[in-house]
Biopython code that builds the backbone (N, CA, C, O; Angstrom):
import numpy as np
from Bio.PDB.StructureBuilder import StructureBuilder

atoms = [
    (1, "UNK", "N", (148.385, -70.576, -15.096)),
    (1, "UNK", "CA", (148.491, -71.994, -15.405)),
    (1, "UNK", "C", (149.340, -72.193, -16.657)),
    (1, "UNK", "O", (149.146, -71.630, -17.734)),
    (2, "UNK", "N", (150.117, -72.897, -16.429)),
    (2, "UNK", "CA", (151.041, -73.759, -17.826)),
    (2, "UNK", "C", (150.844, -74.654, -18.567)),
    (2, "UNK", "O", (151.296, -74.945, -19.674)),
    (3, "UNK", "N", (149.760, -75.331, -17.561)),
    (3, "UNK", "CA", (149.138, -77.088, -18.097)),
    (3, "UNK", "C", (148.034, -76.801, -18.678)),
    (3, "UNK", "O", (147.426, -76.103, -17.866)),
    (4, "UNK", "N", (147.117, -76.983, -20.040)),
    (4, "UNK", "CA", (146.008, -77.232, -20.264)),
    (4, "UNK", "C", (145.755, -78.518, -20.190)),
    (4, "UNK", "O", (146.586, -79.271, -20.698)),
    (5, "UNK", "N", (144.549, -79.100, -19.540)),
    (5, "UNK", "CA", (144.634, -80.506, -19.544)),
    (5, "UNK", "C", (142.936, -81.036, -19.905)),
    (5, "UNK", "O", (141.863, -80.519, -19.596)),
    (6, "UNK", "N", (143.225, -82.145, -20.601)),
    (6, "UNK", "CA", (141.559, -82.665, -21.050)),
    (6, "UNK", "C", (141.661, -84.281, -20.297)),
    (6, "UNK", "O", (142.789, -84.568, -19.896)),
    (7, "UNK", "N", (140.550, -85.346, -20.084)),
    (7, "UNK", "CA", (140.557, -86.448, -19.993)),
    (7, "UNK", "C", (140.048, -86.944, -21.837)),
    (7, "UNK", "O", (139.120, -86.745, -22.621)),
    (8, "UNK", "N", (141.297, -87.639, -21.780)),
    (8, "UNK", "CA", (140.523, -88.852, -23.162)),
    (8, "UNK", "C", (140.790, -90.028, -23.042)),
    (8, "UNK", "O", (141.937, -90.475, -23.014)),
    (9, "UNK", "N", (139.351, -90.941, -22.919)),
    (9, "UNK", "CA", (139.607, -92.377, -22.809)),
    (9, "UNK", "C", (140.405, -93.002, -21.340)),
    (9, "UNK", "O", (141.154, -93.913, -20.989)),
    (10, "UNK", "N", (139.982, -92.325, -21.025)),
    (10, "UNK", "CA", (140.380, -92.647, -19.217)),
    (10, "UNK", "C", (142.105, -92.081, -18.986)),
    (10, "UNK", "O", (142.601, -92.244, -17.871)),
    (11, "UNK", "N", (143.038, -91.347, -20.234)),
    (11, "UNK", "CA", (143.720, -90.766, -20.012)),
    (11, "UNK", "C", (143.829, -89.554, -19.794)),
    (11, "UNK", "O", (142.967, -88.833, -20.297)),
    (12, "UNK", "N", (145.008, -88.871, -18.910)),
    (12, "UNK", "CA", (144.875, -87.618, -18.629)),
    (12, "UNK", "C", (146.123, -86.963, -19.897)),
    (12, "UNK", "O", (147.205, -87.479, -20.177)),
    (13, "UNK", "N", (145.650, -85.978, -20.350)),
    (13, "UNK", "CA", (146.401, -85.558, -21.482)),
    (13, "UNK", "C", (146.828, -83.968, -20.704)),
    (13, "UNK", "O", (145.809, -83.340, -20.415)),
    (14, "UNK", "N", (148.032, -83.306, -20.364)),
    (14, "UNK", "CA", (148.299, -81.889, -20.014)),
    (14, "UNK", "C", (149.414, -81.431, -21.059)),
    (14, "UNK", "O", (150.604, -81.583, -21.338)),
    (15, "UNK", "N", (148.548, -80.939, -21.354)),
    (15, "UNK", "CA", (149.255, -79.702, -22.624)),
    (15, "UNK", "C", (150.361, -78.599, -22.344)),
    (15, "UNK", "O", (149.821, -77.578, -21.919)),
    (16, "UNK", "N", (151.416, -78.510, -22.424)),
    (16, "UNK", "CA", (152.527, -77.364, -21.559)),
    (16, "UNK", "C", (152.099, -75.969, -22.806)),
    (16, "UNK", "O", (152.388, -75.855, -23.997)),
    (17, "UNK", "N", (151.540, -75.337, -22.142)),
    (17, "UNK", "CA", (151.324, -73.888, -22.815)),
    (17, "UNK", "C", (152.479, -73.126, -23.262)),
    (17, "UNK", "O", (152.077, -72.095, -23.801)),
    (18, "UNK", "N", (153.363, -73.182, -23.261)),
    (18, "UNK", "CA", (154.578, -72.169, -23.090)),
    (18, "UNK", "C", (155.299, -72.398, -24.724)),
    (18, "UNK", "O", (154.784, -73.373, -25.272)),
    (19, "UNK", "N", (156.059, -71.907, -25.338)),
    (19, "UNK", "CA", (156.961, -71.495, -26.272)),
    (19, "UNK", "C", (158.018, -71.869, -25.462)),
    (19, "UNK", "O", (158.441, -72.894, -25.997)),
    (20, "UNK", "N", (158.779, -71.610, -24.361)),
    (20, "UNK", "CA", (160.057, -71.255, -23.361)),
    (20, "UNK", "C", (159.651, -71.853, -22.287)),
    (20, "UNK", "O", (158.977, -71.307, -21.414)),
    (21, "UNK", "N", (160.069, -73.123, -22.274)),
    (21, "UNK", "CA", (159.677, -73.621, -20.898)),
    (21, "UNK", "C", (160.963, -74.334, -20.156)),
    (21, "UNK", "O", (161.417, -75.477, -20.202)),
    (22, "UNK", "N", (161.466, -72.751, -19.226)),
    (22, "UNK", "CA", (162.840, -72.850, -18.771)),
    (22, "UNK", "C", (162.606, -72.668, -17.332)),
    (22, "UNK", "O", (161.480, -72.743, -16.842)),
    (23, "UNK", "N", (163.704, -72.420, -16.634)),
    (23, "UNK", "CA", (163.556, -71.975, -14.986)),
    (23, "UNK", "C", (162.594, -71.482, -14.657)),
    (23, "UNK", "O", (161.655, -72.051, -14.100)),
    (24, "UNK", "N", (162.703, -69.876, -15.065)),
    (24, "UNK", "CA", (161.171, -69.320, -14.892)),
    (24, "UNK", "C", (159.883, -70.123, -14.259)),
    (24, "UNK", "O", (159.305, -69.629, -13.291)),
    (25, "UNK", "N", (159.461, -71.324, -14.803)),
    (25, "UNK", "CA", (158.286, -71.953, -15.268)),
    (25, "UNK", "C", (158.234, -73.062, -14.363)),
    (25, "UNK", "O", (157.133, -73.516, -14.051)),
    (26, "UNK", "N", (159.593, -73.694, -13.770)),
    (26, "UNK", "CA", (159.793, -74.833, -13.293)),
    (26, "UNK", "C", (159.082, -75.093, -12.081)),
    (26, "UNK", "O", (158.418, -76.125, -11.987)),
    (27, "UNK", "N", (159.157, -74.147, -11.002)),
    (27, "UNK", "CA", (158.054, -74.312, -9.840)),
    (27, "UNK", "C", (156.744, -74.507, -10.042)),
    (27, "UNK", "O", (156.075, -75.064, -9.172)),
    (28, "UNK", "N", (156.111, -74.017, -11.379)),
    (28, "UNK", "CA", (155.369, -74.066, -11.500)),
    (28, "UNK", "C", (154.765, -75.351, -12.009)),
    (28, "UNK", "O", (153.752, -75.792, -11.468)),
    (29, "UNK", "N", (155.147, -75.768, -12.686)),
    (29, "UNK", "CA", (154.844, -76.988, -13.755)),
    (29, "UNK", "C", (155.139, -77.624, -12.429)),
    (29, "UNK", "O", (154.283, -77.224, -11.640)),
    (30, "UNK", "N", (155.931, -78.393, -11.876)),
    (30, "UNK", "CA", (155.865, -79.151, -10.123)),
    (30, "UNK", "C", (154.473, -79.171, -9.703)),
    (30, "UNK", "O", (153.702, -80.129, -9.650)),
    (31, "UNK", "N", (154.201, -77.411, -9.286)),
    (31, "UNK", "CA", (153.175, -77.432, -8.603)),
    (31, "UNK", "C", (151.861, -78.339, -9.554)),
    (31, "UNK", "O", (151.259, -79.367, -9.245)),
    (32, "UNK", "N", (151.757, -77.543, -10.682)),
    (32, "UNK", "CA", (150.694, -78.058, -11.354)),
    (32, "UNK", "C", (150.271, -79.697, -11.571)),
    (32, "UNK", "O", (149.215, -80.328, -11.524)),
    (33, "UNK", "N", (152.022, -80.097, -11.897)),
    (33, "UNK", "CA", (151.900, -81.670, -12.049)),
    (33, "UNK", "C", (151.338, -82.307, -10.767)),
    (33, "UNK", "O", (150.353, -83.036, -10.644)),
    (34, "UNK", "N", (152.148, -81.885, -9.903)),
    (34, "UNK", "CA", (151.712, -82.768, -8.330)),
    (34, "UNK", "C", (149.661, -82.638, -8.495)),
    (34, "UNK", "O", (148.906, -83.606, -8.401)),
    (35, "UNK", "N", (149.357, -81.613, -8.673)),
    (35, "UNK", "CA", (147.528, -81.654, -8.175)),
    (35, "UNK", "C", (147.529, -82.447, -9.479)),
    (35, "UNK", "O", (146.567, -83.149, -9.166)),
    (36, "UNK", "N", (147.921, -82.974, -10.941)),
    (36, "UNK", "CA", (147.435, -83.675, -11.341)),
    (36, "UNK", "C", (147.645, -84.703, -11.033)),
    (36, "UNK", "O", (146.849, -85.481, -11.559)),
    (37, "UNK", "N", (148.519, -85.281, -10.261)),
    (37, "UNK", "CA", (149.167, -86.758, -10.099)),
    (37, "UNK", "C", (148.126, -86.950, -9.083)),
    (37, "UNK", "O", (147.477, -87.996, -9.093)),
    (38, "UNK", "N", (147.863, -85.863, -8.035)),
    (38, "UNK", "CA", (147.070, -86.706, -6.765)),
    (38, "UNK", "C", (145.586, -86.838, -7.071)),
    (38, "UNK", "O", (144.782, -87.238, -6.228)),
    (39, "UNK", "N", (145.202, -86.431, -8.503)),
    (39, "UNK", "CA", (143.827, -86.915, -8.932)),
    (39, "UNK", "C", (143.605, -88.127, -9.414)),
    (39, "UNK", "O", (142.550, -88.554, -9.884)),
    (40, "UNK", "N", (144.930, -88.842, -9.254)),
    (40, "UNK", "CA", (145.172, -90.323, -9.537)),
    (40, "UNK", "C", (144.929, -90.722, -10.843)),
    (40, "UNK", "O", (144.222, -91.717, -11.008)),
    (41, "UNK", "N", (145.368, -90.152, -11.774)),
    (41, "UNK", "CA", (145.343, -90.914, -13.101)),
    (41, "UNK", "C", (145.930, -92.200, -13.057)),
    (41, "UNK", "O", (146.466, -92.455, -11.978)),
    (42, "UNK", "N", (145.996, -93.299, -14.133)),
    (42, "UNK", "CA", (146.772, -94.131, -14.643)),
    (42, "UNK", "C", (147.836, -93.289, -15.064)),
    (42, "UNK", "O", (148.879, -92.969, -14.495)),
    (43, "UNK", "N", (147.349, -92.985, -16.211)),
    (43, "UNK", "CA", (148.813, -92.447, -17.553)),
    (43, "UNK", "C", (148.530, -91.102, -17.394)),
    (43, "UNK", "O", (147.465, -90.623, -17.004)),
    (44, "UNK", "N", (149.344, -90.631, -17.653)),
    (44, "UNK", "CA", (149.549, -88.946, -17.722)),
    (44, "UNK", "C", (150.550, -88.345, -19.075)),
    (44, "UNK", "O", (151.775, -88.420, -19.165)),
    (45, "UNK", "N", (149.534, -87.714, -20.099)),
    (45, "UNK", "CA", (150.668, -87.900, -20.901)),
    (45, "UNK", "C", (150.916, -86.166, -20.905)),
    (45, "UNK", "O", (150.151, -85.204, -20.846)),
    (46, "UNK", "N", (152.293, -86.318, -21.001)),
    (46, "UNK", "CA", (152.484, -84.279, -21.316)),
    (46, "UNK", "C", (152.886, -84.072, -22.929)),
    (46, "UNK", "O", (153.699, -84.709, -23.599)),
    (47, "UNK", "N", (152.049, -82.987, -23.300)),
    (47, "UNK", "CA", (151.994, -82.807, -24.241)),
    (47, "UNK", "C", (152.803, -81.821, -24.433)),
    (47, "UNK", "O", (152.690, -80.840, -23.697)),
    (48, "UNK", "N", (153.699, -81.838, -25.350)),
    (48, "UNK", "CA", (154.821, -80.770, -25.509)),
    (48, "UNK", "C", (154.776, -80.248, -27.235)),
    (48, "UNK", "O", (155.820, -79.913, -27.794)),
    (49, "UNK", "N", (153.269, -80.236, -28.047)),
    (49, "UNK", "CA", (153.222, -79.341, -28.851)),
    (49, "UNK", "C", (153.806, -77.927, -29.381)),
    (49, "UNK", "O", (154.348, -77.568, -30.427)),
    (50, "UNK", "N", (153.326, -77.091, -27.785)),
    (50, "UNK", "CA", (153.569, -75.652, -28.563)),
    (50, "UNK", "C", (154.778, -75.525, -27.788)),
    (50, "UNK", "O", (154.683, -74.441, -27.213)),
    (51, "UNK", "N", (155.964, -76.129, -27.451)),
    (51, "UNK", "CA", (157.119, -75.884, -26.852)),
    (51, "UNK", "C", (157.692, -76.130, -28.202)),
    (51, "UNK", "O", (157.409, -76.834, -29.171)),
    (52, "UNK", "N", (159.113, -74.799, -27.700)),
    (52, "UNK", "CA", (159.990, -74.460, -29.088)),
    (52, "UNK", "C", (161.023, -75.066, -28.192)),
    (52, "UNK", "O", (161.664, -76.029, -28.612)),
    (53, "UNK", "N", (161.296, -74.473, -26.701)),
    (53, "UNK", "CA", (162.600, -74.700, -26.043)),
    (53, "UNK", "C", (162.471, -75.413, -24.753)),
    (53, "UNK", "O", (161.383, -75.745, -24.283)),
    (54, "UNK", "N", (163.378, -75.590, -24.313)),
    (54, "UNK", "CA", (163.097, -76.162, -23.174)),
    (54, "UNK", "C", (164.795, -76.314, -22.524)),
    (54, "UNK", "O", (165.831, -76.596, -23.126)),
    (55, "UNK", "N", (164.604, -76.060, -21.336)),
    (55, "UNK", "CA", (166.301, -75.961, -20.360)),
    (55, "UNK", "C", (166.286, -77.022, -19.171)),
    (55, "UNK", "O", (165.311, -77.749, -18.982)),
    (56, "UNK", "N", (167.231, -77.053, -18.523)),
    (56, "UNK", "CA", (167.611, -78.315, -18.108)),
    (56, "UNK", "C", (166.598, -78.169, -16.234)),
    (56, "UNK", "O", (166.418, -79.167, -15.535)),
    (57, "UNK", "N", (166.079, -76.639, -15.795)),
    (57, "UNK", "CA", (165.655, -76.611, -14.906)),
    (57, "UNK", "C", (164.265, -77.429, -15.008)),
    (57, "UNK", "O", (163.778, -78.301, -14.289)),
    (58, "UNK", "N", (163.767, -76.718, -16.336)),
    (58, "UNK", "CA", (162.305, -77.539, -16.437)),
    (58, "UNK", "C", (162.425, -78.706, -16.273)),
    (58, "UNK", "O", (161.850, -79.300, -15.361)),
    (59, "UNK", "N", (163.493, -79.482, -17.446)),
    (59, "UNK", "CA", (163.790, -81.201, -17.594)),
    (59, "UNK", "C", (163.626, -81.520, -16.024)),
    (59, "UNK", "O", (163.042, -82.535, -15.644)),
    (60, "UNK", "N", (164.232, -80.501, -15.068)),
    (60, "UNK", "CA", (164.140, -81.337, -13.579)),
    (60, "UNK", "C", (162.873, -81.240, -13.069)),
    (60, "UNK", "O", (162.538, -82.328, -12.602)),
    (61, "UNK", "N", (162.298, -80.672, -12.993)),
    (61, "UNK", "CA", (160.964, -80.272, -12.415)),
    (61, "UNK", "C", (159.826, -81.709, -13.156)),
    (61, "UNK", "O", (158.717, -81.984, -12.697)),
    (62, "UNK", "N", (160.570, -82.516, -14.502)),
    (62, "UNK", "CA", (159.995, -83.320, -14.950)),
    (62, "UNK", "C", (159.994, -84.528, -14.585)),
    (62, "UNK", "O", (159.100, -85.352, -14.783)),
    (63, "UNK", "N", (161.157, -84.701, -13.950)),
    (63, "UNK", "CA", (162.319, -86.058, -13.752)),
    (63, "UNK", "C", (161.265, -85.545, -12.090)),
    (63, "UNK", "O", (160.540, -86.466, -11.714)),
    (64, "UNK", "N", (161.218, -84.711, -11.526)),
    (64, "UNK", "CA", (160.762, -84.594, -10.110)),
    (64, "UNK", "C", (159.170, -85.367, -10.084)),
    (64, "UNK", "O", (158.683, -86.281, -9.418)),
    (65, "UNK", "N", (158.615, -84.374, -11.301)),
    (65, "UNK", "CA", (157.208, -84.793, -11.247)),
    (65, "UNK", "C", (157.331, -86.144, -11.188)),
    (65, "UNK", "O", (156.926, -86.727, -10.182)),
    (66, "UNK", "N", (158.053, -87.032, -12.520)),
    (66, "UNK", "CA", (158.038, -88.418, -12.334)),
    (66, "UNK", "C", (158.153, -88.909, -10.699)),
    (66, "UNK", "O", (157.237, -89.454, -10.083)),
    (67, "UNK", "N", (159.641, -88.548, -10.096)),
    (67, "UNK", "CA", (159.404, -89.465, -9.164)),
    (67, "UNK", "C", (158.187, -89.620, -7.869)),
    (67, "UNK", "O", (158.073, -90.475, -6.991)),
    (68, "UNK", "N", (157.116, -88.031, -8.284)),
    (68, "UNK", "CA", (155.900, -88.230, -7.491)),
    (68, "UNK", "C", (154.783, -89.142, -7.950)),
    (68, "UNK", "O", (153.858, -89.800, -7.474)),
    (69, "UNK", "N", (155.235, -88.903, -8.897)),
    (69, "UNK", "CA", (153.976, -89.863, -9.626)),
    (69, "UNK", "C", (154.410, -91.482, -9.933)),
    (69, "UNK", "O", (153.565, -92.318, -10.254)),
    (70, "UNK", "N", (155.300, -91.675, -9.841)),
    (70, "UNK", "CA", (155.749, -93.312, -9.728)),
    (70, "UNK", "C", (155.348, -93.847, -7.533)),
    (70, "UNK", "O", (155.016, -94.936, -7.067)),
    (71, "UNK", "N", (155.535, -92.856, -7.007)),
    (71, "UNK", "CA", (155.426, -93.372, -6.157)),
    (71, "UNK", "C", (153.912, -93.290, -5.812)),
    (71, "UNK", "O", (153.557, -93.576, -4.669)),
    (72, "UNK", "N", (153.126, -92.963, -6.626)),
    (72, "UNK", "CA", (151.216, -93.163, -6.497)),
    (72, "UNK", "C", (151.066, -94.061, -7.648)),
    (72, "UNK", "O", (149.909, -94.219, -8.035)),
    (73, "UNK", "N", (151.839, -94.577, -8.167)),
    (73, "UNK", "CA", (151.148, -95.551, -9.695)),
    (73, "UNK", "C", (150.492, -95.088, -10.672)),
    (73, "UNK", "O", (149.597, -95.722, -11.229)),
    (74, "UNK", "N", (151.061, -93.282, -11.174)),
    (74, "UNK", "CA", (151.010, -92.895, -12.070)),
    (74, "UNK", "C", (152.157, -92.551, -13.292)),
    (74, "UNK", "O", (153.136, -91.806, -13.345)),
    (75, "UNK", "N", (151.478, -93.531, -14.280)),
    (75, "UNK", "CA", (153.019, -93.518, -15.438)),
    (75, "UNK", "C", (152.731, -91.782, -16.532)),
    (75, "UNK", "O", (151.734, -91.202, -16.960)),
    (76, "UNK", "N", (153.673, -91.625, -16.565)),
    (76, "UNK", "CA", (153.918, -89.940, -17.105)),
    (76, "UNK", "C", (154.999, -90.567, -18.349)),
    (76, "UNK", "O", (156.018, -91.257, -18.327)),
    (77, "UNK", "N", (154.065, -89.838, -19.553)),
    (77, "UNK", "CA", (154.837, -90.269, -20.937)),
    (77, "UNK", "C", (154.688, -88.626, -21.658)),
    (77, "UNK", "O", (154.033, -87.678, -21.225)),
    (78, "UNK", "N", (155.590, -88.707, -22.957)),
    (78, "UNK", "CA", (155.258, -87.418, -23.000)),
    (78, "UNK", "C", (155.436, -87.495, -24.632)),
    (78, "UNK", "O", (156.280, -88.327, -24.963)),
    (79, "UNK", "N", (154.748, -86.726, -25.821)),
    (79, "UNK", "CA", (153.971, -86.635, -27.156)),
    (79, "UNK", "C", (154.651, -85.094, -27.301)),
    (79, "UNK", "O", (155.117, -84.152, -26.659)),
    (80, "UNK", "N", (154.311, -85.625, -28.753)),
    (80, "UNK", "CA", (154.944, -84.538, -29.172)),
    (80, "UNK", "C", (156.596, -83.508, -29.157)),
    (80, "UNK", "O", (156.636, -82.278, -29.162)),
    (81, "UNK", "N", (157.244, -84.009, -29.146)),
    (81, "UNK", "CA", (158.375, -83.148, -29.108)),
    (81, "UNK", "C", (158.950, -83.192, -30.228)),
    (81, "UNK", "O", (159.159, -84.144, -30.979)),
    (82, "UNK", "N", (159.349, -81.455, -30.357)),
    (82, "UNK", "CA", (159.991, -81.265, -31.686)),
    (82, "UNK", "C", (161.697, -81.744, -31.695)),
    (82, "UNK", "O", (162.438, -81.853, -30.718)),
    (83, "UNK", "N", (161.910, -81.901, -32.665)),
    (83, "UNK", "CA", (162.903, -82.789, -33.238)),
    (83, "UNK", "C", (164.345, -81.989, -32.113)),
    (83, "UNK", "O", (165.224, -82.675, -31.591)),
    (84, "UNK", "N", (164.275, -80.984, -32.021)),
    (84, "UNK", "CA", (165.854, -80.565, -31.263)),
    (84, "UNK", "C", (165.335, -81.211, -29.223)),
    (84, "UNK", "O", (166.232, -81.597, -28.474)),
    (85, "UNK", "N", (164.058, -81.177, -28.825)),
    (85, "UNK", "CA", (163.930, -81.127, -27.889)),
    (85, "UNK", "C", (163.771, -83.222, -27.741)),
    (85, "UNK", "O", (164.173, -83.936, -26.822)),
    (86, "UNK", "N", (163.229, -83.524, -28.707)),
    (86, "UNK", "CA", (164.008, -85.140, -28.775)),
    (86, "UNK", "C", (164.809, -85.319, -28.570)),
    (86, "UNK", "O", (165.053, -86.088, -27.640)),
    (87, "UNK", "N", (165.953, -84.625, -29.429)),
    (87, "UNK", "CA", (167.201, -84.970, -29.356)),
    (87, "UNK", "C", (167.854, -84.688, -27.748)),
    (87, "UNK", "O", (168.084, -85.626, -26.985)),
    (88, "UNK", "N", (168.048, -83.577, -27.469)),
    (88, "UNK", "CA", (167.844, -83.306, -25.686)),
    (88, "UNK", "C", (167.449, -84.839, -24.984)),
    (88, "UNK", "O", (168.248, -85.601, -24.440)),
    (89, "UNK", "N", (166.446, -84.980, -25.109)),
    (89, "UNK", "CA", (165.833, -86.181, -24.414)),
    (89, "UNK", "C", (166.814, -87.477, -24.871)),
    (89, "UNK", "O", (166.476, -88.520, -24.312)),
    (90, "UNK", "N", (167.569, -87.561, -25.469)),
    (90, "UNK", "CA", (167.800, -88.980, -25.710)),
    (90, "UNK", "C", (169.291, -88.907, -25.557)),
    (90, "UNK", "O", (169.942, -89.905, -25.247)),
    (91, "UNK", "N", (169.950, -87.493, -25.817)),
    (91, "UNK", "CA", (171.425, -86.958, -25.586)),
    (91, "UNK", "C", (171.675, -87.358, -23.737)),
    (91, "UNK", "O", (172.595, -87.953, -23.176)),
    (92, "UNK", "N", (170.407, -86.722, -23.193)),
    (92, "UNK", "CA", (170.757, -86.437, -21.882)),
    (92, "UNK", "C", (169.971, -87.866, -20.885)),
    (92, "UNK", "O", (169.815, -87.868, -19.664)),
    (93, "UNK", "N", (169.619, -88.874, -21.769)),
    (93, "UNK", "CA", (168.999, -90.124, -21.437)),
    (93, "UNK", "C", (167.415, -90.287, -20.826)),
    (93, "UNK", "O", (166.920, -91.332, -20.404)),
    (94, "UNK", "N", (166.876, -89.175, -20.889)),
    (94, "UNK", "CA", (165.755, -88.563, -20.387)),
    (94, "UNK", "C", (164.889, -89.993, -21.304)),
    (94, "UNK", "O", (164.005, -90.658, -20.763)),
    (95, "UNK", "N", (165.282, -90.189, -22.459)),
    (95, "UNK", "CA", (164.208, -91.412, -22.887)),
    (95, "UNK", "C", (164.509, -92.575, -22.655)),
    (95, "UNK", "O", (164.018, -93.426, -23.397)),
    (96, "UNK", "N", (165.362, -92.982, -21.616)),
    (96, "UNK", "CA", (165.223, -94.040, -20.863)),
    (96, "UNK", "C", (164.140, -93.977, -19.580)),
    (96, "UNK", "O", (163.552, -94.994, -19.210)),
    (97, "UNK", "N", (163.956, -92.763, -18.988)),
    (97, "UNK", "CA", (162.806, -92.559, -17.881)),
    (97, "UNK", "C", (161.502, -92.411, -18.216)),
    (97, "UNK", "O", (160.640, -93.067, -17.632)),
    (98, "UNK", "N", (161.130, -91.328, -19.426)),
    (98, "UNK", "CA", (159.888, -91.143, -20.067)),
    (98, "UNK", "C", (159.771, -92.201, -21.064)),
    (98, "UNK", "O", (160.715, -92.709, -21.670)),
    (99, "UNK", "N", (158.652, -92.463, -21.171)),
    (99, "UNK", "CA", (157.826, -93.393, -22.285)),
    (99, "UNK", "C", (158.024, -91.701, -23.496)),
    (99, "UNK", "O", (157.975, -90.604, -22.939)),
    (100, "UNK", "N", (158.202, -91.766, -24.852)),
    (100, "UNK", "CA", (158.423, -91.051, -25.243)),
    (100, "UNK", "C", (157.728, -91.544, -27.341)),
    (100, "UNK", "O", (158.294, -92.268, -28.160)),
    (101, "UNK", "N", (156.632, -90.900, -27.460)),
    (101, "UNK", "CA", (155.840, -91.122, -28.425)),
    (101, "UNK", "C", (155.534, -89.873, -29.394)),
    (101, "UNK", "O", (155.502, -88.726, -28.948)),
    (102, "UNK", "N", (155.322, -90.160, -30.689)),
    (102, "UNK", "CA", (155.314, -89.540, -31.683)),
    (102, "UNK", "C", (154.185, -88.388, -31.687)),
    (102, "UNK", "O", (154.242, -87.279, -32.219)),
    (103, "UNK", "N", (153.104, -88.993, -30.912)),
    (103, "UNK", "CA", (151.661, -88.271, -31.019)),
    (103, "UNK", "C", (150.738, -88.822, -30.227)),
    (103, "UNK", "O", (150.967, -89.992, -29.918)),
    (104, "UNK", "N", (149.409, -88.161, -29.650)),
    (104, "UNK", "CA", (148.533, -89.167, -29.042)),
    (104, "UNK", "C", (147.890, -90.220, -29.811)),
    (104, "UNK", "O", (147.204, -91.002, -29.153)),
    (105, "UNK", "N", (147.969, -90.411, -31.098)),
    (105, "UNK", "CA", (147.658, -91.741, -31.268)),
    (105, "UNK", "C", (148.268, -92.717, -30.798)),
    (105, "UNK", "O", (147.831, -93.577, -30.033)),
    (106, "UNK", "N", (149.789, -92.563, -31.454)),
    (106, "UNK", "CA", (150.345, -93.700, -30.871)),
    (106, "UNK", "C", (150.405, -93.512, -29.633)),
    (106, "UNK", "O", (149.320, -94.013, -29.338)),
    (107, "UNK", "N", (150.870, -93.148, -28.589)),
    (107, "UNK", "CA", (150.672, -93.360, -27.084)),
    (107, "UNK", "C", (149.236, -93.388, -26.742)),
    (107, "UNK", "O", (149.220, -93.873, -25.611)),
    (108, "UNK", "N", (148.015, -93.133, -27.098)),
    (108, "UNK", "CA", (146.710, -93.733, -27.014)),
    (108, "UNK", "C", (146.717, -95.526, -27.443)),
    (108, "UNK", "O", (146.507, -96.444, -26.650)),
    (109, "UNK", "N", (146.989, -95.634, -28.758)),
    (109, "UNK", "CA", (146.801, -97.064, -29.148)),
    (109, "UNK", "C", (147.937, -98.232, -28.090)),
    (109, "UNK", "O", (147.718, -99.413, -27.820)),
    (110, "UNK", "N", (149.380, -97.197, -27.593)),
    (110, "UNK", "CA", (150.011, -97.801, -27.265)),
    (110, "UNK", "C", (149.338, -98.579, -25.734)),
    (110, "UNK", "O", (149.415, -99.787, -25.510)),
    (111, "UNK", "N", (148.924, -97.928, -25.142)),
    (111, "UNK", "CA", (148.563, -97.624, -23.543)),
    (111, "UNK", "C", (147.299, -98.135, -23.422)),
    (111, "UNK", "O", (146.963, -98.728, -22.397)),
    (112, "UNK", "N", (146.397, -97.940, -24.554)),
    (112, "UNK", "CA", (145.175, -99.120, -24.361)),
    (112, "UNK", "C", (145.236, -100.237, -24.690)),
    (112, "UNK", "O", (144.162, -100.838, -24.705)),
    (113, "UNK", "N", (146.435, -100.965, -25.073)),
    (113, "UNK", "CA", (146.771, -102.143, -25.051)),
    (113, "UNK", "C", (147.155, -102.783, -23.772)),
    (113, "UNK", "O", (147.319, -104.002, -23.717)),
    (114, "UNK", "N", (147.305, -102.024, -22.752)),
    (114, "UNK", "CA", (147.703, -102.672, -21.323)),
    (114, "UNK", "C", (146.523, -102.712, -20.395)),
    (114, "UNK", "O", (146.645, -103.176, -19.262)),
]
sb = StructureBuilder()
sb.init_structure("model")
sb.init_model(0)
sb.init_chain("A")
sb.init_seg("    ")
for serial, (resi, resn, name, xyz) in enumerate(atoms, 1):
    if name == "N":
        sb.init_residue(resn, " ", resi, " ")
    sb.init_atom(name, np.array(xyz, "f"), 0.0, 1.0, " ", f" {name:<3s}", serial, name[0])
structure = sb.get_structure()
């Protein structure tokens, strides 16, 4: 498993375990996301703490998960990313698709406002 995942506050929080979360990893994280999406959360947030790197196979496997989970009415946001893997995200427009937040507070405070 790649995902650690907890429920808080009726959100689903999955933690990406990995340091290197490149090709290698990408089928996997799919697989994992899909059984969380069909447990029907609302929000799904991925937590990208202990990630140092990240490559453009994973980014797809993310952009994939999204489009499974938009088509069940689950929104996928994602916390935590370190400052080079932000930058990635906003170079390659990835934070126009993800909701994209500093920490679970703010995407907690943000998301229980709706």
């Amino acid at each position: 498993m790649i995902l650690r995942t907890r429920n808080e506050n009726g959100i689903l929080i999955a933690e990406i375990l990995l340091k290197e979360a490149s090709l290698a990893q990408a089928d996997q994280l799919k697989e994992e996301m899909i059984i969380l999406i069909d447990s029907e959360p609302k929000n799904l947030l991925v937590d990208f703490t202990m990630v140092e790197y990240v490559d453009s196979s994973f980014l797809g496997a993310m952009v994939s998960s999204l489009k499974y989970a938009v088509a069940r009415h689950t929104d996928i946001s994602v916390i935590n990313l370190e400052k080079d893997i932000y930058d990635l995200f906003t170079l390659i427009r990835l934070d126009k698709v993800f909701k994209i937040y500093a920490d679970k507070a703010e995407a907690t405070a943000e998301l229980n406002k709706k």
